[in-house]
KOLTI-885827 format. One record per residue (C-alpha): x, y, z. Coordinates in nm, 2 decimals. Last residue first. Example, Ala and Ser with C-alpha at 12.3 -4.5 7.8 and 13.67 -1.06 7.14 Angstrom:
BEGIN
<rec <1.37,-0.11,0.71>>
<rec <1.23,-0.45,0.78>>
END
This chain:
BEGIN
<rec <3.53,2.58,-3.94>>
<rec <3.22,2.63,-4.06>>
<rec <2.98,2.91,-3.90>>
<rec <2.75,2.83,-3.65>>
<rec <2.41,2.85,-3.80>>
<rec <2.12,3.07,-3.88>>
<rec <1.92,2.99,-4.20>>
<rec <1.71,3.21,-4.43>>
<rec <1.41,3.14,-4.67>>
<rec <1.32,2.88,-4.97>>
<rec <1.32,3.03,-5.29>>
<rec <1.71,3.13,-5.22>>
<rec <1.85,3.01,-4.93>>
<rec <1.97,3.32,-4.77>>
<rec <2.26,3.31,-4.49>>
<rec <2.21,3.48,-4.21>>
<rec <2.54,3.54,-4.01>>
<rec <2.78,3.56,-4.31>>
<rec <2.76,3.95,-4.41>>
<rec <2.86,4.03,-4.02>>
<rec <2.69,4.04,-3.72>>
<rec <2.54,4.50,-3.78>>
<rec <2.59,4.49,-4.14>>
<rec <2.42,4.15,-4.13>>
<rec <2.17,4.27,-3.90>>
<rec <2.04,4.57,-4.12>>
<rec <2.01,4.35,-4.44>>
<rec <1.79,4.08,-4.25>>
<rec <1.60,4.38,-4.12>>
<rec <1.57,4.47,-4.47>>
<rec <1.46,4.12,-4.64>>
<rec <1.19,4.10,-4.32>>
<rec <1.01,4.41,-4.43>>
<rec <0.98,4.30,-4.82>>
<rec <0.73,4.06,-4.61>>
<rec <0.51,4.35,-4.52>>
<rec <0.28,4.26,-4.26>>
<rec <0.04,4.59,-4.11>>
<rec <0.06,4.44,-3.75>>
<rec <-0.32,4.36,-3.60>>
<rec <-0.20,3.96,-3.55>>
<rec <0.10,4.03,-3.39>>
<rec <0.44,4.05,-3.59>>
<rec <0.73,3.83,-3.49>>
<rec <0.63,3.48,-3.54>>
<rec <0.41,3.51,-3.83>>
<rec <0.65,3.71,-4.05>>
<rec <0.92,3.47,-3.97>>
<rec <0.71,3.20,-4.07>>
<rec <0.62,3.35,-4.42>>
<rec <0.95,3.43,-4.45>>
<rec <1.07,3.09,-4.47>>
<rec <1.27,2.96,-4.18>>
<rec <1.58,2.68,-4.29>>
<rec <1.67,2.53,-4.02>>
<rec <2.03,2.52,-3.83>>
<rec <1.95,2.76,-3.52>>
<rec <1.64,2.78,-3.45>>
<rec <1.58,2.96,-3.16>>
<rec <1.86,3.17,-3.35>>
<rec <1.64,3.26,-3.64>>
<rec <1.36,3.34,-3.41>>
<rec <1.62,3.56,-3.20>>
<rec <1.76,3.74,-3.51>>
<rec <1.44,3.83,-3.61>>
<rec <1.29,3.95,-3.30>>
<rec <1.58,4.14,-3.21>>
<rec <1.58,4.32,-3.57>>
<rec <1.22,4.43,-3.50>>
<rec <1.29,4.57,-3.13>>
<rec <1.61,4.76,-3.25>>
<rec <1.94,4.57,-3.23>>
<rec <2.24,4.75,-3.04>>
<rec <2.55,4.53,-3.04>>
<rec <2.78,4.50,-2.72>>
<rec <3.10,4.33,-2.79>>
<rec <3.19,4.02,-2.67>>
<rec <3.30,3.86,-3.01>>
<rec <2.95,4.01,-3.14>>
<rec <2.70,4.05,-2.85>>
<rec <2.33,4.07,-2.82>>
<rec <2.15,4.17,-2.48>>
<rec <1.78,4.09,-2.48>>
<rec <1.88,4.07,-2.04>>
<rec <1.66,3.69,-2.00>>
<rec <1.72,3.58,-2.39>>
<rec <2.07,3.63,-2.40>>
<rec <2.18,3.67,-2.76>>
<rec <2.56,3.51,-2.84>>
<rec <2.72,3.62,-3.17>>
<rec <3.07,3.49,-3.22>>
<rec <3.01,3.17,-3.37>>
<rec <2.61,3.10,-3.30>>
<rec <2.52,3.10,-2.96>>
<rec <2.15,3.12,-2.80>>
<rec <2.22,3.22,-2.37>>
<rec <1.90,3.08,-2.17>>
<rec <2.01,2.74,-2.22>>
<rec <1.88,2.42,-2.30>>
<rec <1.79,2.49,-2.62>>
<rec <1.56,2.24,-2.82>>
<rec <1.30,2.48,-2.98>>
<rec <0.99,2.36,-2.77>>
<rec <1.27,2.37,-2.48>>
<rec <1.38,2.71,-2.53>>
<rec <1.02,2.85,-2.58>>
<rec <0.90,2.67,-2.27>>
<rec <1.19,2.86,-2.06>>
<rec <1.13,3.19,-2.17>>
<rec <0.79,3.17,-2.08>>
<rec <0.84,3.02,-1.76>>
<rec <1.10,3.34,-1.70>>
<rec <0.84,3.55,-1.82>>
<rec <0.54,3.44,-1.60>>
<rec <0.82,3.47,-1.27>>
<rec <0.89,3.85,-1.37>>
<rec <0.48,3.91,-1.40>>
<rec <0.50,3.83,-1.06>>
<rec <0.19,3.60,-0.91>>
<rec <-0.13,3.62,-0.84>>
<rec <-0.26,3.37,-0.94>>
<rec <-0.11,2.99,-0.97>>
<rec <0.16,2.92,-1.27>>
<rec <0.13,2.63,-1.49>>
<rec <0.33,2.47,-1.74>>
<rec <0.35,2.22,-2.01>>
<rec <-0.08,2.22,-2.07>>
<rec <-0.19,1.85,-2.24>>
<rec <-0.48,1.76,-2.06>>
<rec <-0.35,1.59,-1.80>>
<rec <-0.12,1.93,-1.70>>
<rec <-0.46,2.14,-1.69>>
<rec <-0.62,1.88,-1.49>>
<rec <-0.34,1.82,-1.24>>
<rec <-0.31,2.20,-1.21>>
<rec <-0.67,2.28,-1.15>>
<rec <-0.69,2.02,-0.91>>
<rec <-0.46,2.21,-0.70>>
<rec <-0.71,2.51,-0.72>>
<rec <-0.51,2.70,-0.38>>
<rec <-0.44,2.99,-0.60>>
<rec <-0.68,3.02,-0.90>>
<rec <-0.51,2.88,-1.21>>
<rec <-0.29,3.04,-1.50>>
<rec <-0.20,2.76,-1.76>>
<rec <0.14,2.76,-1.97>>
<rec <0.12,2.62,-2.30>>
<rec <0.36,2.50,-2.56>>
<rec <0.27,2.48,-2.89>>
<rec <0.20,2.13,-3.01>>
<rec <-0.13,2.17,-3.18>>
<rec <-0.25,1.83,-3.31>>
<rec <-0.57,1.89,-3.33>>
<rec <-0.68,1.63,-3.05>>
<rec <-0.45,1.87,-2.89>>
<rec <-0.63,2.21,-2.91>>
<rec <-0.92,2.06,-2.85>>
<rec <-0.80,1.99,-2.51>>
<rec <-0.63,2.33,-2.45>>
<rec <-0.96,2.48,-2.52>>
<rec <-1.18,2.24,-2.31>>
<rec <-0.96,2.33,-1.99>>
<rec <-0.97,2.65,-2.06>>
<rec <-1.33,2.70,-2.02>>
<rec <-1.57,2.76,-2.34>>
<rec <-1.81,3.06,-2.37>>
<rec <-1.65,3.24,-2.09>>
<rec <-1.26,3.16,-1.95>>
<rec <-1.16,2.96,-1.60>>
<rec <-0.87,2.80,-1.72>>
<rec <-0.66,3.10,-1.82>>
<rec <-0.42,3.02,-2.09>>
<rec <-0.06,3.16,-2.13>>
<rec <0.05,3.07,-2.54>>
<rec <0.36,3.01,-2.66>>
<rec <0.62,3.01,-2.99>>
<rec <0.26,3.07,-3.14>>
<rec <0.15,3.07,-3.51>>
<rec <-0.24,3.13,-3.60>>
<rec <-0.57,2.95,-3.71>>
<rec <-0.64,2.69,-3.39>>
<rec <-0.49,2.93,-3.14>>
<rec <-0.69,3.21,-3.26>>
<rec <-0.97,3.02,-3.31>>
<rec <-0.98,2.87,-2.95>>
<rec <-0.92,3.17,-2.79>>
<rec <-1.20,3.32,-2.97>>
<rec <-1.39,3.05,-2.81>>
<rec <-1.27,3.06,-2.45>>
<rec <-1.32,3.44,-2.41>>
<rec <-1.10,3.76,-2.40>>
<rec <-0.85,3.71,-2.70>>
<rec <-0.55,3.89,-2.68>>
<rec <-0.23,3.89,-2.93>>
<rec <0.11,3.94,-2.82>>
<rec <0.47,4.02,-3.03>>
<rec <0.73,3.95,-2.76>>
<rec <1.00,4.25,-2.68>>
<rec <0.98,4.24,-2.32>>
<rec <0.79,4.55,-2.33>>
<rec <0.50,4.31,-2.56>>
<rec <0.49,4.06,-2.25>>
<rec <0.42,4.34,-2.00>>
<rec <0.21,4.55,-2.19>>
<rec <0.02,4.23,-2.27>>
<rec <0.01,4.10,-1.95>>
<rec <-0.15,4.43,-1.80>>
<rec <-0.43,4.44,-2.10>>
<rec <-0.50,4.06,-1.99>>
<rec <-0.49,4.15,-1.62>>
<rec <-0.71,4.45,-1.65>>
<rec <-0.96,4.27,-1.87>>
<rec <-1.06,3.98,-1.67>>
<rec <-1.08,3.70,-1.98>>
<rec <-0.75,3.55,-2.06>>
<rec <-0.62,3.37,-2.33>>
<rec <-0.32,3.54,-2.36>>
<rec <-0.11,3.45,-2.77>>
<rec <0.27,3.45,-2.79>>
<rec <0.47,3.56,-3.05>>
<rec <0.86,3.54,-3.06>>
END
């Protein structure tokens, strides 16, 4: 999953990052409201946390252009403490979440979590397909209840896919939702962590659809 900060004080923007990119998200940074604005305009997001009071253009305007665009990815706003107005504006203007400053970087994750889910349709914080079930609060994967052992890249993957469980995801889209924006992109990359899970689920737990991508689904009974 790949979220973009929009947030302009520089020690809580690095500190999101670390923290967002050691729960296993791929995180890009932009430090002002108009490179904000590109990036959100130009790239793929599964979410995006936006502070409202940004330089060159305020959050509010941001998330606002963003949809008269059109943009539906989720967004959770980060607003001064007691600023309830703040919140109703953010929320009119098209934001699915807020979260007042300071708070724990545990709680941001959670909401995170939770926007993904919905934008994707899952209720639940536990994805299922057959026998694989991948917990998106622990990052635990198991087979048949079995612990598996995924690295970072093959987590990402398999988590996309089961996000979306049923569609068909080229590898273009994989590509943009779980490598940041700096990450050398190799698409041939994606055909061996696809390799490297099935050994790991099973030959029949991605299946490729050939010129188009790969799907995730529960298998047929």
């Amino acid at each position: 999953m790949r979220v973009l900060i929009v947030e302009d004080e520089p020690n809580l923007g690095r500190q999101l990052r670390a923290t967002l990119e050691g729960a296993g998200y791929a995180v890009d940074l932009a430090t002002d409201g108009e490179d904000g604005h590109f990036l959100g305009s130009t790239e793929s997001y599964d979410a995006i946390v936006l502070d409202l009071g940004l330089p060159e253009i305020d959050g509010l305007t941001v998330l606002d252009r963003w949809r008269r665009e059109g943009k539906e990815t989720p967004v959770l706003v980060l607003t001064a403490r007691d600023s309830w107005s703040d919140k109703v504006a953010g929320l009119d203007a098209g934001a699915d979440d807020y979260l007042a400053k300071p708070f724990q970087t545990e709680e941001l994750i959670a909401r995170l979590r939770a926007l993904i889910r919905r934008a994707a349709g899952n209720a639940s914080s536990e994805l299922i397909a057959g026998d694989v079930r991948l917990d998106t609060r622990s990052g635990k994967v198991t087979l048949a209840g079995e612990p598996v052992k995924l690295t970072a890249q093959e987590y990402k993957l398999l988590s996309y896919l089961m996000h979306h469980k049923g569609k068909v995801v080229s590898r273009t889209e994989l590509i943009e939702h779980i490598y940041d924006q700096d990450f050398d992109r190799d698409s041939n990359t994606i055909e061996v962590f696809v390799t490297r899970i099935r050994k790991k689920l099973g030959q029949d737990v991605i299946t490729t659809i050939r010129g188009l991508g790969y799907s995730l689904d529960d298998p047929a009974r």
